[in-house]
N, C-alpha and C positions, 0 to 999 in steps of 0.2 A: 718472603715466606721462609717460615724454617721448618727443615724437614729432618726427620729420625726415621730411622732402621731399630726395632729393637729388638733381638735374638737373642731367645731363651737358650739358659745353659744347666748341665746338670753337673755334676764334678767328675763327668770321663775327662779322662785327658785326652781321648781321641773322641772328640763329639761328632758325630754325623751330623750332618746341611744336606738337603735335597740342592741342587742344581741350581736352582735360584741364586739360595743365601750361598754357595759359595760365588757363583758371580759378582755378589754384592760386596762381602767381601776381600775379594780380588782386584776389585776396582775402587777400593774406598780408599781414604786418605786420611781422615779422624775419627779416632775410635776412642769410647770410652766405657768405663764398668770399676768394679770394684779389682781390690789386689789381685782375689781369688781368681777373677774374671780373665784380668791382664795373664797371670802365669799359664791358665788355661789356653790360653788363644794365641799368646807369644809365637810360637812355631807357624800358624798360620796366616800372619799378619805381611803386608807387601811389606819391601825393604825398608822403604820411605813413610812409614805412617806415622801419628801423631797419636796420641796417647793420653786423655784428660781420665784423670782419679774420681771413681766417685765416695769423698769424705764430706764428713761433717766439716763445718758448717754445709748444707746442699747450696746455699744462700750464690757461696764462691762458684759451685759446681755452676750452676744455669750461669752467674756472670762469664763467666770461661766458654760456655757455650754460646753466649750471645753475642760476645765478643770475636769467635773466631767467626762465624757466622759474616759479621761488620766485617772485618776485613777481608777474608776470602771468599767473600758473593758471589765471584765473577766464576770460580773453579772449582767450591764448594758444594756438590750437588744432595750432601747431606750428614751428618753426625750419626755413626754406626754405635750404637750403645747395647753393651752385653749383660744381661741381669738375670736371676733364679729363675729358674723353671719357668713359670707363667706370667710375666711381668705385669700385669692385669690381677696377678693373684695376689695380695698382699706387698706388689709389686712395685718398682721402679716406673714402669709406664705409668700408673696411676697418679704417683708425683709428679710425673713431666707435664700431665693433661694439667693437674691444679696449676702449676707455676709457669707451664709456657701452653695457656688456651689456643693461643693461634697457632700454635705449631702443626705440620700436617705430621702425622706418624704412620706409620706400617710395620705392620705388628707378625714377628714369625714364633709362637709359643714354643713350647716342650710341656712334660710333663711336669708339675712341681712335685716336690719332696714330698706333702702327704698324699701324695697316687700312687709315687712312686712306693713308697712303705705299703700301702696299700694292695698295689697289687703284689708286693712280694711274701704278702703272710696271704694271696688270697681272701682280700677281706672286703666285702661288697662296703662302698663308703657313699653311697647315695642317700643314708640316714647320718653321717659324721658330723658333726658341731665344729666345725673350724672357730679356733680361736688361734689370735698373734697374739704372744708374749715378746715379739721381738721389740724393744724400745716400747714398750706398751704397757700401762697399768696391770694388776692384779682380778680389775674390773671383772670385766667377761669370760674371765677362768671361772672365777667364784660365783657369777651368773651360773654360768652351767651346771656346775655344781650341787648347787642349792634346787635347782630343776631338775635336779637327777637325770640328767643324760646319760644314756647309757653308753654313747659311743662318742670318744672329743680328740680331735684332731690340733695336737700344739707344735706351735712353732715357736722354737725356744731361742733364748739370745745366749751369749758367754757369761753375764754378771749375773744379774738380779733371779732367771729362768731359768735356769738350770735343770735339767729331769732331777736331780736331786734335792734339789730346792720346791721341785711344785712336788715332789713325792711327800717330802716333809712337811709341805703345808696340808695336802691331804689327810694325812696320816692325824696332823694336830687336830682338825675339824670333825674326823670321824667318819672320812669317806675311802672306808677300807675295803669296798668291795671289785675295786678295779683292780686287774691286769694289766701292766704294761708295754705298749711293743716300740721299742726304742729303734730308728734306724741314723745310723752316722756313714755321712758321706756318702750317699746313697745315690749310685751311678759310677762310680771310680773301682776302676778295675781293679788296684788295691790296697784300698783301706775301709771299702763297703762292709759295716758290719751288722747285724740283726741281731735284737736280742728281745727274748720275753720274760719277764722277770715281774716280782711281787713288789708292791708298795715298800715292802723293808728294805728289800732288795736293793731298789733303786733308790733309796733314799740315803744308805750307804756306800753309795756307789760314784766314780766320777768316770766324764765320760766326751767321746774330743768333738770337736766341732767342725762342719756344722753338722745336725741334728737335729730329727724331727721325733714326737711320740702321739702315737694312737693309745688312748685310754679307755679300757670294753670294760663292763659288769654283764655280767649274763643275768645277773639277779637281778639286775634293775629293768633291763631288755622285758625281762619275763614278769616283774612286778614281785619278786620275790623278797627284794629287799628287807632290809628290818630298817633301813633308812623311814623317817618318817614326819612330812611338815601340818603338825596340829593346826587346827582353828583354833587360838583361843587355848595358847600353853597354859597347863595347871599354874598356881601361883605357887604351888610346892615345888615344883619341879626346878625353880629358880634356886642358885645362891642368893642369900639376902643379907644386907647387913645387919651381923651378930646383936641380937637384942632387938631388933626392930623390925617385928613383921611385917608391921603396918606399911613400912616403910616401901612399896612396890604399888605400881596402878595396876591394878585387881584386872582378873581378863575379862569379865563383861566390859568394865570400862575403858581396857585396852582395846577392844575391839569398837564400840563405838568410837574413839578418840580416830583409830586410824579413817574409820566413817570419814569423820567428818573433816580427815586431812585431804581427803580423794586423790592418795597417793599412787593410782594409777594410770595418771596423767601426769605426775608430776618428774620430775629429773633429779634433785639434790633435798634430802630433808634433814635439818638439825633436830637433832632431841637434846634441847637443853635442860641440864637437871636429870640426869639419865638415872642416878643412884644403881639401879639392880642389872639397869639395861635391857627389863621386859620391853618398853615399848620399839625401840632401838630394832632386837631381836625380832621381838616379830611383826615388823615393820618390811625385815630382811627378807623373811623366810617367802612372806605370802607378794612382795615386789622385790623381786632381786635384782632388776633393771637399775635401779634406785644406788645414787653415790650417798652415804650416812654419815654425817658428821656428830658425834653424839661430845657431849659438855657436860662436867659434875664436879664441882665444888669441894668433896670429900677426898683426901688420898685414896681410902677404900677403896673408893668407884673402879679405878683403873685394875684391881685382882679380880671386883665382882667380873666386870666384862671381859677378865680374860678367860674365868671359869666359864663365863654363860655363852658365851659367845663358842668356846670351845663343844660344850654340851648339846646346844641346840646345830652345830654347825654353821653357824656365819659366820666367814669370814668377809675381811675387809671395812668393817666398821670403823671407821676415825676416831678413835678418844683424846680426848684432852682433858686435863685434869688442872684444876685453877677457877679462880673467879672469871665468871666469862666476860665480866666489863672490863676483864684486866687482859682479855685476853687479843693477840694481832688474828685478825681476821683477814686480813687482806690478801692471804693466802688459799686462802680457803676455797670451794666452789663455793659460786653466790647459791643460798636454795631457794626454791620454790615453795617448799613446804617447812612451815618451824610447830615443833610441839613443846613450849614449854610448861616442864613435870617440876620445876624449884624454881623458884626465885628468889630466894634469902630477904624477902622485904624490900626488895629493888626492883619491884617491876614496872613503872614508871622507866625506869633507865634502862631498864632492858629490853622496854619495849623502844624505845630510842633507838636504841643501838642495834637492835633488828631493825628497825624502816632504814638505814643507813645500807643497811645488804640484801635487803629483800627485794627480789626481782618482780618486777611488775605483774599485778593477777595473782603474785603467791599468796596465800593466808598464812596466818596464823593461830593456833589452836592452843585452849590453855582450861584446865579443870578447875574453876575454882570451890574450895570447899568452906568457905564463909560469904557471908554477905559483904562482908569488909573486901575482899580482895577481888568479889566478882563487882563490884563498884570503883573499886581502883582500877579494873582493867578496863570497863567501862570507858570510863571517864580518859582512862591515859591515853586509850587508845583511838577515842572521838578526838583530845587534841592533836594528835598525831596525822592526823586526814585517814586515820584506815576507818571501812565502810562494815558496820556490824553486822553479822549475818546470824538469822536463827539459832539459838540457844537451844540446848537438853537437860533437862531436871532431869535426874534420875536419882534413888534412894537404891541401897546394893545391901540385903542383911543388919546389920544391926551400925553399918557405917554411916557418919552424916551423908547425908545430902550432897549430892555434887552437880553441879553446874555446867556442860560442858559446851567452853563459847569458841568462836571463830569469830576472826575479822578476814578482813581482803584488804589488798592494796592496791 
């Protein structure tokens, strides 16, 4: 059986242990954690102890753990590992349970960094949106976001997170109504610092590590906001490409198309053929849970989405720009949901090359506006083994006729 100890640490250099954890301590023999960890606990380590790094790859880390494990069974009575605050919290113990299930653990917490920030500005967090940016997508920030949370609790990494880097993605989307409260090194007798500062603020600002931020609106708290996610955005409100109005799915018909994607159940949706990026957008706004890969054919496409996307507030949308039969998908999230808005006369092969990624159950959804193309989808789509499912006529003002069909797979 393999057993851990694992002791939350916060960045004093004299960390208190009740009675216990120093016992444990005092009699252990292998000890691991990160750098940070090691310099911290240095001074109160037996003479004789043993010391495993916890780095990327984690892969080596458990092999080093299992290995010491093998050979010192007989005198080993367990591996003492030092990790942040809560290690259940966004934590170290939670990777130990995925990669070593059998393992028996005992667990000694602290506080983590967003309690700690928390209780030093006084700020009741039993309403906070905890999100990790640490080693983690853009995802779940932008979730919150687009939900107008009023209160988000981030935990930042050194590269890509940075409080100046999500300041300035805020600021790009048009969610200026936060206050910042920035804590670094929060528990270190001295380099603990607190700061409240404004989206500009911190957006020009650098700032040392590690570090945690609480992001409040009071205007959103109280519903004051001017933030605002429409049913059914005007079609003016859209950038569109120069000379072609036409060229956008009109919002009644954006709003049945998402109908009939039943995009909330779904996990990953392509809008291929994005042009304006209405469907895209508010695809976003009304499921934010939602990863969006969007596709369009035009160079345009990639300024319209960065205007609209801007405008309406969604971030995180995928654009790619190129013919999408040309394009490596193998990268890609597989999606559950595809809406294609263009097909250049290729849809035969488009529809190919979607059942090639499309994850079992997903549909497919596509507006055709002639008899010619809702026949060709028909047809490509029965050879293809996808299962037809009820169709929508609908006629919108003085525009033809639109067809709006779905398959399954």
């Amino acid at each position: 059986m393999y057993h851990f100890v694992v002791i939350g640490l916060n960045d004093s250099g004299t960390p208190y242990f009740p009675p216990e954890v120093i016992k444990i301590i005092r009699d252990g023999k292998v000890f691991s954690g990160g750098r940070r960890h090691h310099d911290i606990m240095r001074p109160f380590l037996p003479a004789d102890y043993v010391w495993i790094d916890i780095t990327v790859p984690l892969s080596a880390v458990f092999e080093q753990y299992r290995d010491m494990f093998d050979v010192q069974c007989s005198m080993l009575n367990g591996i003492i590992v030092f990790a942040s605050g809560d290690p259940l919290f966004f934590g170290f113990a939670n990777t130990l349970r995925r990669e070593m299930p059998e393992a028996d653990i005992k667990l000694y917490p602290t506080f983590n960094s967003l309690q700690m920030l928390a209780h030093r500005l006084l700020m009741p967090y039993h309403d906070m949106r905890v999100v990790s940016l640490t080693g983690r997508p853009w995802q779940e920030f932008d979730r919150a976001l687009i939900e107008r949370v009023p209160k988000i609790g981030i935990l930042t990494d050194t590269k890509e997170h940075t409080p100046d880097k999500i300041a300035q993605r805020m600021l790009q989307y048009g969610y200026t109504t936060y206050t910042v409260y920035v804590g670094e090194h929060l528990g270190s007798e001295n380099q603990e610092n607190l700061q409240e500062l404004s989206l500009e603020e911190t957006a020009c600002s650098t700032f040392t590590s590690p570090n945690c931020l609480i992001l409040y609106s009071e205007k959103l708290e109280k519903r004051e906001a001017d933030l605002q996610c429409p049913f059914g955005i005007p079609d003016e409100a859209f950038h569109i490409l120069e000379g072609r109005p036409r060229m956008i799915t009109k919002a009644p018909i954006r709003l049945l198309t998402l109908h009939a994607l039943a995009l909330q159940d779904k996990h990953v949706f392509w809008d291929v053929g994005f042009c304006t990026g209405s469907v895209s957008i508010e695809a976003s706004l009304h499921f934010p849970h939602l990863q969006i890969v969007s596709f369009e054919v035009r160079p345009e496409g990639e300024k319209l989405m960065k205007q609209n996307t801007e405008r309406f507030g969604t971030p995180g949308i995928i654009t790619l720009i190129g013919d999408f039969l040309q394009q490596d998908l193998s990268t890609l999230p597989r999606p559950d949901a595809v809406f294609i808005g263009g097909h250049n006369g290729q849809l035969p092969a488009m529809l190919q090359r979607l059942k090639e990624v499309l994850l079992p159950g997903g549909c497919v959804v596509f507006n055709a506006v002639s008899s010619e193309s809702q026949q060709t989808f028909k047809d490509s789509a029965a050879s293809l083994g996808f299962t037809m499912q009820p169709s929508l006529h609908i006629a919108l003002n003085d525009y033809n006729p639109i067809e709006i069909m779905k398959v399954t797979l």
